[in-house]
PDB file of N, CA, C and O in Angstrom, chain B, residues numbered from 101:
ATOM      1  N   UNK B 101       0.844  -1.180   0.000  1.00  0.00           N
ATOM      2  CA  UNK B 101       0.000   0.000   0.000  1.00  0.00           C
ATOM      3  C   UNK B 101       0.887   1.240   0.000  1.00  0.00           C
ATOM      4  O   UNK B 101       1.340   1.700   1.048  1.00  0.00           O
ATOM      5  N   UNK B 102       1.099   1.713  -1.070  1.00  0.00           N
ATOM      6  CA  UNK B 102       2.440   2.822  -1.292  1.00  0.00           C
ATOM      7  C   UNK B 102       1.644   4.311  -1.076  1.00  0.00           C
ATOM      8  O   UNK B 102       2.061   5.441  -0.821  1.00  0.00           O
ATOM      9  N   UNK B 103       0.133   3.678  -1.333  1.00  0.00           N
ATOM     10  CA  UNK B 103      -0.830   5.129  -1.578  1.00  0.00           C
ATOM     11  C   UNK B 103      -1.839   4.900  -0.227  1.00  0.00           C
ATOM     12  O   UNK B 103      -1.790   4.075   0.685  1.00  0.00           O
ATOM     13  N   UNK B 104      -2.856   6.110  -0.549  1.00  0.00           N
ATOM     14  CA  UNK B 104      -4.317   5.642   0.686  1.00  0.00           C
ATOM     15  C   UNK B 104      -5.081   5.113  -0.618  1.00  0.00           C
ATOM     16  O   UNK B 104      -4.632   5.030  -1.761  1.00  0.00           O
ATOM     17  N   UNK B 105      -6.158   4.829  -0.217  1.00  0.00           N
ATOM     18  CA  UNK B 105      -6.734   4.132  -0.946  1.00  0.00           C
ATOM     19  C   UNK B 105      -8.533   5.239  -1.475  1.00  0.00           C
ATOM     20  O   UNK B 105      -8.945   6.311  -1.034  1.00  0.00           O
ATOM     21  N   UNK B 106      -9.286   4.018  -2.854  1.00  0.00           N
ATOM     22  CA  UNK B 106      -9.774   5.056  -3.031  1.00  0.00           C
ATOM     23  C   UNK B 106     -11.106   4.978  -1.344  1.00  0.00           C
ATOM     24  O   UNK B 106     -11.589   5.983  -0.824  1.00  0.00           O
ATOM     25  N   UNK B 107     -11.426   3.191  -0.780  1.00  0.00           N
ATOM     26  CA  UNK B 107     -12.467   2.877  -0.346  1.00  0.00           C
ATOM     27  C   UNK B 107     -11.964   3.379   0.954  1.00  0.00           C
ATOM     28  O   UNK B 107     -12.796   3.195   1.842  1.00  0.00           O
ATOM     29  N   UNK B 108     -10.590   4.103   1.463  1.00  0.00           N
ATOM     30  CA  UNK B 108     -10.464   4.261   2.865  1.00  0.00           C
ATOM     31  C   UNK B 108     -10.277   5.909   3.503  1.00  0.00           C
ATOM     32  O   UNK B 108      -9.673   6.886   3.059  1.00  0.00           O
ATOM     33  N   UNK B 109     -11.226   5.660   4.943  1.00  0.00           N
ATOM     34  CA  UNK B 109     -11.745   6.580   5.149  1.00  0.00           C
ATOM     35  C   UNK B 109     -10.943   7.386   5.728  1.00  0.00           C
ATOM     36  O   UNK B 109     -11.274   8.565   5.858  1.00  0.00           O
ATOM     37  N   UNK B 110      -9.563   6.861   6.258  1.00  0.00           N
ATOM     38  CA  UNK B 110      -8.924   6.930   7.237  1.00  0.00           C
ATOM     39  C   UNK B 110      -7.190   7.412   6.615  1.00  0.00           C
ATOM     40  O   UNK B 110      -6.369   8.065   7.258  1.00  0.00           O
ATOM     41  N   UNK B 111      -6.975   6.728   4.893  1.00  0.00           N
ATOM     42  CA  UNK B 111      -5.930   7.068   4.234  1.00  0.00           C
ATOM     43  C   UNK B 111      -5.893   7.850   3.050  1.00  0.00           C
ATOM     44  O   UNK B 111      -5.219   7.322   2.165  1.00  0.00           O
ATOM     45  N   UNK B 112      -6.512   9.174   2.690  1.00  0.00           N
ATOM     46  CA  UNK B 112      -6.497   9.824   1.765  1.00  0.00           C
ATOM     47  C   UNK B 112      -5.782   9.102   0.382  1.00  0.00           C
ATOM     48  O   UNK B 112      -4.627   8.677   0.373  1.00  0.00           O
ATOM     49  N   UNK B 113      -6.839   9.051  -0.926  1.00  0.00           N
ATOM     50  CA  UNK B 113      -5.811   8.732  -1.921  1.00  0.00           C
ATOM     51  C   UNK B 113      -4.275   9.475  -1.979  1.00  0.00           C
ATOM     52  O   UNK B 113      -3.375   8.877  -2.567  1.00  0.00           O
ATOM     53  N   UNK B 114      -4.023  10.730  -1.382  1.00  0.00           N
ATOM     54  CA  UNK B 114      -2.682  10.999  -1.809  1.00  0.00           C
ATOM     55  C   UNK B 114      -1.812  11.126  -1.003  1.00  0.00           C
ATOM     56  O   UNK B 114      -0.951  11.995  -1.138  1.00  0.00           O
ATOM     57  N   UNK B 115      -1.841  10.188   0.144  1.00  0.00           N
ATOM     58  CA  UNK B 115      -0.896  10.136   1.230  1.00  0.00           C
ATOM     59  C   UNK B 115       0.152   8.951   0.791  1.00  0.00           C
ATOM     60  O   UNK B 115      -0.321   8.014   0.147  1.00  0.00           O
ATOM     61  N   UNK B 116       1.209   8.947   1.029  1.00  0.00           N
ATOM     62  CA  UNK B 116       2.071   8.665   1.092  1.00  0.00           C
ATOM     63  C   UNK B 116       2.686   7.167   2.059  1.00  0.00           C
ATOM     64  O   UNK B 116       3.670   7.457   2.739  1.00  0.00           O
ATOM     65  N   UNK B 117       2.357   6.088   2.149  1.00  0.00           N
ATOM     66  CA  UNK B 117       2.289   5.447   2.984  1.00  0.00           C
ATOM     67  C   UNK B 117       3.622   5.071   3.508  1.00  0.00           C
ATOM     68  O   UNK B 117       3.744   4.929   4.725  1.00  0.00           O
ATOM     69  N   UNK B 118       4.566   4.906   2.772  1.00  0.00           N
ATOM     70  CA  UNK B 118       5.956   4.720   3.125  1.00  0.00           C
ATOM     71  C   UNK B 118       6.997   5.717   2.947  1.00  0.00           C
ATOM     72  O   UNK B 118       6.784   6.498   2.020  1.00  0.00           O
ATOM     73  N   UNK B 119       8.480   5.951   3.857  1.00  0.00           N
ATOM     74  CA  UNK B 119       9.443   6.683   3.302  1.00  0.00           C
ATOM     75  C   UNK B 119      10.157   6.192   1.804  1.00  0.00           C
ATOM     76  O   UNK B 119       9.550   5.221   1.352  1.00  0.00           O
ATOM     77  N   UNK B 120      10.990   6.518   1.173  1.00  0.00           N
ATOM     78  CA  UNK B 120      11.659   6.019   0.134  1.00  0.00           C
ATOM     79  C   UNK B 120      12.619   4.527   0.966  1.00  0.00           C
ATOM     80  O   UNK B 120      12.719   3.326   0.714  1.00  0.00           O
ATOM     81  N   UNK B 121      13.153   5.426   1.988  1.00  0.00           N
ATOM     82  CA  UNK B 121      13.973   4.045   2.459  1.00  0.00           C
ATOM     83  C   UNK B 121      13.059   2.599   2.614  1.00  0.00           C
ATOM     84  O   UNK B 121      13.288   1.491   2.129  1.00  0.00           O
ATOM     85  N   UNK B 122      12.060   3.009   3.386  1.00  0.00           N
ATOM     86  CA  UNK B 122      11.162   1.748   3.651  1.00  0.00           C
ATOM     87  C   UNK B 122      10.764   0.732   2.305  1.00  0.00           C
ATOM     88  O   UNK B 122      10.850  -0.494   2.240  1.00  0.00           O
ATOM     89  N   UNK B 123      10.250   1.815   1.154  1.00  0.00           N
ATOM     90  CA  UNK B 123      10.060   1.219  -0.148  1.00  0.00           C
ATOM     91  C   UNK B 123      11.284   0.391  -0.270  1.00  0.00           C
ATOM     92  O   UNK B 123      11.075  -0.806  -0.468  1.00  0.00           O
ATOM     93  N   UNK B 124      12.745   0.851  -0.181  1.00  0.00           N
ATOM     94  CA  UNK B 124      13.892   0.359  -0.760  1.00  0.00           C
ATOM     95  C   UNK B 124      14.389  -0.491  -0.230  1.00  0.00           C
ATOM     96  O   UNK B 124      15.295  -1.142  -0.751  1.00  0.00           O
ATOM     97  N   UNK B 125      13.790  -0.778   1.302  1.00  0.00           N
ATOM     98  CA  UNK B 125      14.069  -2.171   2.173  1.00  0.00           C
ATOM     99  C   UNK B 125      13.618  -3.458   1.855  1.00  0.00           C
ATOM    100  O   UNK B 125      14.211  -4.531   1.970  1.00  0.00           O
ATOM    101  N   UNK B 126      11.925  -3.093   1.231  1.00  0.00           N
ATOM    102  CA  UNK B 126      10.983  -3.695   0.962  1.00  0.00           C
ATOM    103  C   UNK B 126      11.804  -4.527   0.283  1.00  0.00           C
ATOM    104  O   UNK B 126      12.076  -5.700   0.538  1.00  0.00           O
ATOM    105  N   UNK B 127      12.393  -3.450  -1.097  1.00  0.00           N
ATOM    106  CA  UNK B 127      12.435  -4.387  -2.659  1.00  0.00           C
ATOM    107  C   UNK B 127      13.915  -4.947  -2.030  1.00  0.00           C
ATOM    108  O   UNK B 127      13.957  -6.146  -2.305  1.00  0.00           O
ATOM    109  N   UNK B 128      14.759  -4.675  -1.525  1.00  0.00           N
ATOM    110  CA  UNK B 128      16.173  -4.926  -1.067  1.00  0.00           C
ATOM    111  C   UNK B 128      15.841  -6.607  -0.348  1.00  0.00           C
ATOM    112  O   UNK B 128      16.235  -7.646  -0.878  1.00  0.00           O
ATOM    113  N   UNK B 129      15.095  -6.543   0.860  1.00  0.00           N
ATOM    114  CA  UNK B 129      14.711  -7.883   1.254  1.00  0.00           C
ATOM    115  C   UNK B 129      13.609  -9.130   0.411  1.00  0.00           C
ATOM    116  O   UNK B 129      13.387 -10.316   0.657  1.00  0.00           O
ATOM    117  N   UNK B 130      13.237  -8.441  -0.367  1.00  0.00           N
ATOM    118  CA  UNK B 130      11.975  -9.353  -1.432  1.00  0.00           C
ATOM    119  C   UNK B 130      13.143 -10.092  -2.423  1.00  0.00           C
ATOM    120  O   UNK B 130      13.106 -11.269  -2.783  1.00  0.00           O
ATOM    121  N   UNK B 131      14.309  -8.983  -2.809  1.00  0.00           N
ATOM    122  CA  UNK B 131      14.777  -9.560  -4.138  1.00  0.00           C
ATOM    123  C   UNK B 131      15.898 -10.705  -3.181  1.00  0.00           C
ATOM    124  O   UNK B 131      16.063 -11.853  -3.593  1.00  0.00           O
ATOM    125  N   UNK B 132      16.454 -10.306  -2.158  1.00  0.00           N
ATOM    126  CA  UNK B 132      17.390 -11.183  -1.374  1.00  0.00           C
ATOM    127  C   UNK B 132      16.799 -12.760  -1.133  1.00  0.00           C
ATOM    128  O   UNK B 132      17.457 -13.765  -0.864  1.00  0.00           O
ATOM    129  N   UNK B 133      15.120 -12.613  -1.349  1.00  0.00           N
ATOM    130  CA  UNK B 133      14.725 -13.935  -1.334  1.00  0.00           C
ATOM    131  C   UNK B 133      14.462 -14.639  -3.083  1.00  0.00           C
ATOM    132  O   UNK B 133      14.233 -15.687  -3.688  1.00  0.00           O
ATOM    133  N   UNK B 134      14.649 -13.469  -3.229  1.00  0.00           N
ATOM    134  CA  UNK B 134      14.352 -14.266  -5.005  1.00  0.00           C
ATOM    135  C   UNK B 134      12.724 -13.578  -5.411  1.00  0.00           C
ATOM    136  O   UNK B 134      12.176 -13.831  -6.484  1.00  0.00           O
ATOM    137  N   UNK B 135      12.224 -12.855  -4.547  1.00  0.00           N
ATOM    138  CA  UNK B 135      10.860 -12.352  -4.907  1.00  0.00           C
ATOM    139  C   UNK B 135      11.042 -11.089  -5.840  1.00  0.00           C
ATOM    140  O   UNK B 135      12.149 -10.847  -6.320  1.00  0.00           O
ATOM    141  N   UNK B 136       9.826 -10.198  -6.123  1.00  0.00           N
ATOM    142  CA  UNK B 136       9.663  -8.966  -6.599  1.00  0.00           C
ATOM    143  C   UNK B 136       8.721  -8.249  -5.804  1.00  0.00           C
ATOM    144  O   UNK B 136       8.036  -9.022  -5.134  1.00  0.00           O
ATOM    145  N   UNK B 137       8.505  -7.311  -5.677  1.00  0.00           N
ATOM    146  CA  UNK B 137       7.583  -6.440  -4.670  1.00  0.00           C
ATOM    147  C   UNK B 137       6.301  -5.893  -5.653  1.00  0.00           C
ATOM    148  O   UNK B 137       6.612  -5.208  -6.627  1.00  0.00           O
ATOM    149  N   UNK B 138       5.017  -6.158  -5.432  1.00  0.00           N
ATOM    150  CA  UNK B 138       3.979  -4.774  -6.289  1.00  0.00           C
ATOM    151  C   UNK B 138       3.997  -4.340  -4.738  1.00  0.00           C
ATOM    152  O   UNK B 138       4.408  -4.650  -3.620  1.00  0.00           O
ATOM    153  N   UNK B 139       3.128  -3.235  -5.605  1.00  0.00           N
ATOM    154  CA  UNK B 139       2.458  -1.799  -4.788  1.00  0.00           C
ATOM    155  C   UNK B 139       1.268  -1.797  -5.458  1.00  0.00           C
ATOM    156  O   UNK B 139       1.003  -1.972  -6.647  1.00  0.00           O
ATOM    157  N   UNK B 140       0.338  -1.483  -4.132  1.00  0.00           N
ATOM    158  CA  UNK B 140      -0.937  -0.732  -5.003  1.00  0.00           C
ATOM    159  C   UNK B 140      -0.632   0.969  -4.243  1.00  0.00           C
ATOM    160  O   UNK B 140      -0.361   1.449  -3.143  1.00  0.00           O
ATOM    161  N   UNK B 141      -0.867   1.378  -5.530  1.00  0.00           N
ATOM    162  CA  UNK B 141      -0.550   2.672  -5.657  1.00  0.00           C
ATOM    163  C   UNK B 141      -1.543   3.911  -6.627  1.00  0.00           C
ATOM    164  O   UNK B 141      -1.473   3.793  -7.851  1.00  0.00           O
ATOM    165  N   UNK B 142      -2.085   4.608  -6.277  1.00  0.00           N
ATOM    166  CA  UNK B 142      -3.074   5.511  -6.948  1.00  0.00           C
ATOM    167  C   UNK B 142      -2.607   6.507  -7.493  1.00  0.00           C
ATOM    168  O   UNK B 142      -3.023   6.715  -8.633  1.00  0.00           O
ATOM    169  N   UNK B 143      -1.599   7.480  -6.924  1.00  0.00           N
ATOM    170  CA  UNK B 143      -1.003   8.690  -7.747  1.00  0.00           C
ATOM    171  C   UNK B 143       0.040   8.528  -8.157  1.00  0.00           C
ATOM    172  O   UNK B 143       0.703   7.571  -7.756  1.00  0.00           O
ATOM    173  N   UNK B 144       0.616   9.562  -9.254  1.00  0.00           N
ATOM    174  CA  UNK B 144       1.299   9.540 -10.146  1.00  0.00           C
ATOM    175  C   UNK B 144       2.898   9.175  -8.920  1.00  0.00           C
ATOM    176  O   UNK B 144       3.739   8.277  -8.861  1.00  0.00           O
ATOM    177  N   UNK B 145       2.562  10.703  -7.973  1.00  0.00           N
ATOM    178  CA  UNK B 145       3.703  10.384  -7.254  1.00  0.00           C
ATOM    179  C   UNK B 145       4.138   8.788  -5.948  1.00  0.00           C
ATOM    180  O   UNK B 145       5.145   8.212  -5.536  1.00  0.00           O
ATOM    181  N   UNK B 146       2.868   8.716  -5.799  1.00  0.00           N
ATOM    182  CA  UNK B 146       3.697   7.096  -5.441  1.00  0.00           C
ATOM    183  C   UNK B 146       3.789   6.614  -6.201  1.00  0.00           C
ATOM    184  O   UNK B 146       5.014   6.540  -6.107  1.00  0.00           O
ATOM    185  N   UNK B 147       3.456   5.771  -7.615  1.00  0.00           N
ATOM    186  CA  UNK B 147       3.971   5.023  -8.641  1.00  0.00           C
ATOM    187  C   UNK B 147       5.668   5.681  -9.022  1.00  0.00           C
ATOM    188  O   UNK B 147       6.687   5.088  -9.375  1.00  0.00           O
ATOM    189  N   UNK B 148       5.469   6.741  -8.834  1.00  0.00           N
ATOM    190  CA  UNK B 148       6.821   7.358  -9.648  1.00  0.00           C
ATOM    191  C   UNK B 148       8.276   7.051  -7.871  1.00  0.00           C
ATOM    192  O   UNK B 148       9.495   6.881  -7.921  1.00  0.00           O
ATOM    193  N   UNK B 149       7.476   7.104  -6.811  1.00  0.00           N
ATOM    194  CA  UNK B 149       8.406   6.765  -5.836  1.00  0.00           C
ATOM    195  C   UNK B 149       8.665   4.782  -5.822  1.00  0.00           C
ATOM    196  O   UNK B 149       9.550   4.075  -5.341  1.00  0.00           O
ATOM    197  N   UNK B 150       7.633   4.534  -6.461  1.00  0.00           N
ATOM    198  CA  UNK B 150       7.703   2.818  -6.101  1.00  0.00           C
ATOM    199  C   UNK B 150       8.351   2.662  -7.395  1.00  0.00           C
ATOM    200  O   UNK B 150       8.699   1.497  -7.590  1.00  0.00           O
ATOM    201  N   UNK B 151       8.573   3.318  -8.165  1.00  0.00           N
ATOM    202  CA  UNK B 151       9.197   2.586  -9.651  1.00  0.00           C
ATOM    203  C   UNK B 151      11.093   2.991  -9.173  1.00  0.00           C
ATOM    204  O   UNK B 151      11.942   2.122  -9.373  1.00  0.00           O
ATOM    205  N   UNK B 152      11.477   4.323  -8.582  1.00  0.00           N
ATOM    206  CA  UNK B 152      12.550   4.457  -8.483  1.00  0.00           C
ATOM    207  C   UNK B 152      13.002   3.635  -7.162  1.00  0.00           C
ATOM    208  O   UNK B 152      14.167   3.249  -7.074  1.00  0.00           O
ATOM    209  N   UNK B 153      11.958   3.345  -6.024  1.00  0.00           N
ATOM    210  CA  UNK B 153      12.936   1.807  -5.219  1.00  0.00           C
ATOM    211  C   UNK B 153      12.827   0.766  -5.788  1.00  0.00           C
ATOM    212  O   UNK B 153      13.191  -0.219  -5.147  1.00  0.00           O
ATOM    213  N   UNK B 154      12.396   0.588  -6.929  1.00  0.00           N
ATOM    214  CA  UNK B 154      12.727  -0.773  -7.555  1.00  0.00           C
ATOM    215  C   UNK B 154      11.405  -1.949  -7.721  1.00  0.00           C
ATOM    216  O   UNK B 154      11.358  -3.137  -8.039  1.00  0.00           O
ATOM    217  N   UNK B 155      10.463  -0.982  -7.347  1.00  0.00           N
ATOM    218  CA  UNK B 155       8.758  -2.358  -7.051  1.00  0.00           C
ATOM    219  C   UNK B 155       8.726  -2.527  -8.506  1.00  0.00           C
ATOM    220  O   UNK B 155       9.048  -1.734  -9.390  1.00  0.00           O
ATOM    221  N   UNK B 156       8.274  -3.717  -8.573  1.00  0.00           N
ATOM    222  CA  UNK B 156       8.670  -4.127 -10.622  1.00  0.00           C
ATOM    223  C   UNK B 156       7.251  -3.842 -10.680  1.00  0.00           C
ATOM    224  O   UNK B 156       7.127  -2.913 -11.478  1.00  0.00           O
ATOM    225  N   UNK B 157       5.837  -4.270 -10.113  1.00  0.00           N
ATOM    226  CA  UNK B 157       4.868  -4.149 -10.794  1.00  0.00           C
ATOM    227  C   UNK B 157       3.168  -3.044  -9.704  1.00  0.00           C
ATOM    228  O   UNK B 157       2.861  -3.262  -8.532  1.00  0.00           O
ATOM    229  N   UNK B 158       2.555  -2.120 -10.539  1.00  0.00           N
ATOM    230  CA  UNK B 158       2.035  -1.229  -9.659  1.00  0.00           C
ATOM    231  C   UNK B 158       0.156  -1.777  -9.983  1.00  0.00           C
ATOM    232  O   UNK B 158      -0.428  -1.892 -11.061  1.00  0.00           O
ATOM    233  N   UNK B 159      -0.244  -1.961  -8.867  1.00  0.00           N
ATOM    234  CA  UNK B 159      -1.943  -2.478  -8.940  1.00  0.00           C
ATOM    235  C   UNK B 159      -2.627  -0.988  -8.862  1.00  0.00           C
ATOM    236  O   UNK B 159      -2.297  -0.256  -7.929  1.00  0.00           O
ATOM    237  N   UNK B 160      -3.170  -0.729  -9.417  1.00  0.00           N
ATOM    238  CA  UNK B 160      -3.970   0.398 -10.213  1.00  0.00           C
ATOM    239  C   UNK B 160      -3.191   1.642 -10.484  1.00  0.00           C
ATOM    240  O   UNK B 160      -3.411   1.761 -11.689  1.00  0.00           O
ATOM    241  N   UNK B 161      -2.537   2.502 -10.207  1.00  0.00           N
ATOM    242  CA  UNK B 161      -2.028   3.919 -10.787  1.00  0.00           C
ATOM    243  C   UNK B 161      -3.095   4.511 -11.533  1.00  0.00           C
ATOM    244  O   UNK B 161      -2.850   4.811 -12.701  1.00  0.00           O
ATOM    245  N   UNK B 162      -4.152   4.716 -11.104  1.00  0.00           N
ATOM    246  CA  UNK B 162      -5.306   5.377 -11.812  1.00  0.00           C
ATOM    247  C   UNK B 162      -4.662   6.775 -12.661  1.00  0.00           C
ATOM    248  O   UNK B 162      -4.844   7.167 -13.813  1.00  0.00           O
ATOM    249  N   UNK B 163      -4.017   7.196 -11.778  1.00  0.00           N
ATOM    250  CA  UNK B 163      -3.781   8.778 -11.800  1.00  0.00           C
ATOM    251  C   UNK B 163      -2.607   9.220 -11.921  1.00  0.00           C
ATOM    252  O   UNK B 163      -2.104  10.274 -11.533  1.00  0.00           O
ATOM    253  N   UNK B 164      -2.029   8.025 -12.700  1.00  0.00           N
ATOM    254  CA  UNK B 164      -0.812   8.534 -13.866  1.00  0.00           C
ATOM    255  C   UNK B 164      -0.802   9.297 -14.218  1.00  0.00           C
ATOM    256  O   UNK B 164      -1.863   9.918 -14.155  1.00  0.00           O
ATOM    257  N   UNK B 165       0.361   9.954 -14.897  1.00  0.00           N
ATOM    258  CA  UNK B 165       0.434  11.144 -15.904  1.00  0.00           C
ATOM    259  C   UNK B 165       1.258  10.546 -16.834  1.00  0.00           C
ATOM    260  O   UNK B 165       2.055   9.704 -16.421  1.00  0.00           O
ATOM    261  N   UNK B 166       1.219  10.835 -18.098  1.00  0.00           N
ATOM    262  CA  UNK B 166       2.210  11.057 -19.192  1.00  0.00           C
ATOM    263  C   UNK B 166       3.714  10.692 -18.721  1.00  0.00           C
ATOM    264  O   UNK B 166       4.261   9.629 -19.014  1.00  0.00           O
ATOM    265  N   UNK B 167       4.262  11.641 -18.009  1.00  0.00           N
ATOM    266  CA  UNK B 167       5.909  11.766 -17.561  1.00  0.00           C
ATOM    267  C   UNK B 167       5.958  10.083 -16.586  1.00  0.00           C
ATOM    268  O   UNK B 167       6.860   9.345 -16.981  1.00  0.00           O
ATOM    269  N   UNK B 168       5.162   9.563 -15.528  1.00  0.00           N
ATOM    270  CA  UNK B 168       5.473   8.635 -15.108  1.00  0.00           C
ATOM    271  C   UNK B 168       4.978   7.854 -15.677  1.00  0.00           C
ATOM    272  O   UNK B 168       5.627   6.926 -15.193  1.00  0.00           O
ATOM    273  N   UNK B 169       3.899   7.073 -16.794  1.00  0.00           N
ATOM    274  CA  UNK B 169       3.967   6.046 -17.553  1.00  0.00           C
ATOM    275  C   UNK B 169       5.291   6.088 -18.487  1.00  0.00           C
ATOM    276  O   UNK B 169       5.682   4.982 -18.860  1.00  0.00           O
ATOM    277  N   UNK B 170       6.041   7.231 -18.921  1.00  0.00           N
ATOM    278  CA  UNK B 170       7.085   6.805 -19.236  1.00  0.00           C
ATOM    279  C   UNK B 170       8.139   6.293 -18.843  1.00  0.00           C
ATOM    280  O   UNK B 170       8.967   5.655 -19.494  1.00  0.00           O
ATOM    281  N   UNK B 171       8.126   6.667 -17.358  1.00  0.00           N
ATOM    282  CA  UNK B 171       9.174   6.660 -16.374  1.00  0.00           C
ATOM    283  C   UNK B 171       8.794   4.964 -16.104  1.00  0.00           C
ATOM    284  O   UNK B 171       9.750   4.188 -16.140  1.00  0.00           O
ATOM    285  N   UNK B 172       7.720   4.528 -15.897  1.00  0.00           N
ATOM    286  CA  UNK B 172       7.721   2.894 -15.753  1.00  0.00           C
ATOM    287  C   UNK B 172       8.144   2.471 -17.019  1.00  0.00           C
ATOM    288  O   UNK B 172       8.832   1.452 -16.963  1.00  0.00           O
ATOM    289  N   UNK B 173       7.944   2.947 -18.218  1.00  0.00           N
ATOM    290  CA  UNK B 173       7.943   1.979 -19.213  1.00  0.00           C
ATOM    291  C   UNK B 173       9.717   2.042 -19.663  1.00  0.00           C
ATOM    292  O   UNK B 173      10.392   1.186 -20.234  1.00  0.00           O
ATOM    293  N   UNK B 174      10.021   3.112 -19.261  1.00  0.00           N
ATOM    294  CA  UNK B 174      11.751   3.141 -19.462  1.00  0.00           C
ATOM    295  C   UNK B 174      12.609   2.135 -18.023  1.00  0.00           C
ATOM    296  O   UNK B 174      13.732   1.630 -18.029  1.00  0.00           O
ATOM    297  N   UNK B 175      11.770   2.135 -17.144  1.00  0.00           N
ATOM    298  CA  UNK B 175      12.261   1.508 -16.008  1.00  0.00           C
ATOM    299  C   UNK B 175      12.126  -0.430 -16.224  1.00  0.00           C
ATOM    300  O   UNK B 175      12.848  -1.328 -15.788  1.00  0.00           O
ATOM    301  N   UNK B 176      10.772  -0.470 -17.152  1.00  0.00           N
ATOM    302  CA  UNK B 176      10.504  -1.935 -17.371  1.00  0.00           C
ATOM    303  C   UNK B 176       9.557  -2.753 -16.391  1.00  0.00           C
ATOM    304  O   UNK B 176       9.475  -3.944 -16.092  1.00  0.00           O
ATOM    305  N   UNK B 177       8.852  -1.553 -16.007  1.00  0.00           N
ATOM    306  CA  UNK B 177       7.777  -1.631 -14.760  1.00  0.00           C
ATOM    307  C   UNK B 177       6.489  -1.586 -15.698  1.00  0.00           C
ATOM    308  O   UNK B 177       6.158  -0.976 -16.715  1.00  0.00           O
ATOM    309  N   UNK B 178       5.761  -2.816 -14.598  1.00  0.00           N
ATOM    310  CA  UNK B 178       3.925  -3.016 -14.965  1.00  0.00           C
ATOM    311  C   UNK B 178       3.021  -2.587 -14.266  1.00  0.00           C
ATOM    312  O   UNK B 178       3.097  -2.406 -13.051  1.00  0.00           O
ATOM    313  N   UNK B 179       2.022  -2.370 -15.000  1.00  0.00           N
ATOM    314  CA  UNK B 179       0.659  -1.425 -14.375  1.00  0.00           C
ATOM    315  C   UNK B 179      -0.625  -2.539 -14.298  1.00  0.00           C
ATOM    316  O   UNK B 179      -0.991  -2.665 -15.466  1.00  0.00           O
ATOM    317  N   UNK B 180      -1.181  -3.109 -13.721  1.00  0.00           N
ATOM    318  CA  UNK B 180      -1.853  -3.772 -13.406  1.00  0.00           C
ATOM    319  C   UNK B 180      -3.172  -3.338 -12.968  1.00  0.00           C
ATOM    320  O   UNK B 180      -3.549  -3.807 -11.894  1.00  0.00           O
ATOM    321  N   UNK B 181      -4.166  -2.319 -13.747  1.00  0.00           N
ATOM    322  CA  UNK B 181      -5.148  -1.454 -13.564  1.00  0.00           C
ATOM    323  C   UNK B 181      -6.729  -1.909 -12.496  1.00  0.00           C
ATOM    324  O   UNK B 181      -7.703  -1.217 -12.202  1.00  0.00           O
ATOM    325  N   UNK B 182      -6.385  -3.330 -12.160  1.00  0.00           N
ATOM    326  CA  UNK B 182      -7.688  -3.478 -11.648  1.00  0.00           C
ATOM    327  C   UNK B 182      -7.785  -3.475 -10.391  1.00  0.00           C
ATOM    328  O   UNK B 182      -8.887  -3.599  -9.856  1.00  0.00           O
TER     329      UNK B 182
END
């Protein structure tokens, strides 16, 4: 959960749920096991913070922009819209 969500009452879609470090622990200990990390993530700017610690794939990014679908697609990162 990189974002708030849209159904929660309590986490605004545009809060921020993790620091960068925390994201970068995440993917640092996931890949040390052989895993990959998603995020569900709603705004442009958490997708664009979860693509630069390394999360390979993002569950909805509704609210992309232009500049960060490029930024995943140059990174080699997936969007998983549902």
């Amino acid at each position: 959960m990189a974002s708030g969500g849209v159904g929660s009452v309590t986490d605004p879609i545009e809060s921020l749920q993790y620091s960068m470090e925390e994201l970068q622990a995440i993917v640092d200990e996931a890949t040390r096991a052989g895993k990959y990390v998603m995020a569900h993530a709603i705004t442009a700017e958490s997708v664009q913070r979860c693509v630069e610690a390394g999360v390979r794939t993002i569950e909805h990014g509704n609210l992309i922009d232009e500049r960060t679908a490029r930024l995943m697609a140059q990174a080699g990162r997936y969007r998983c819209p549902r």
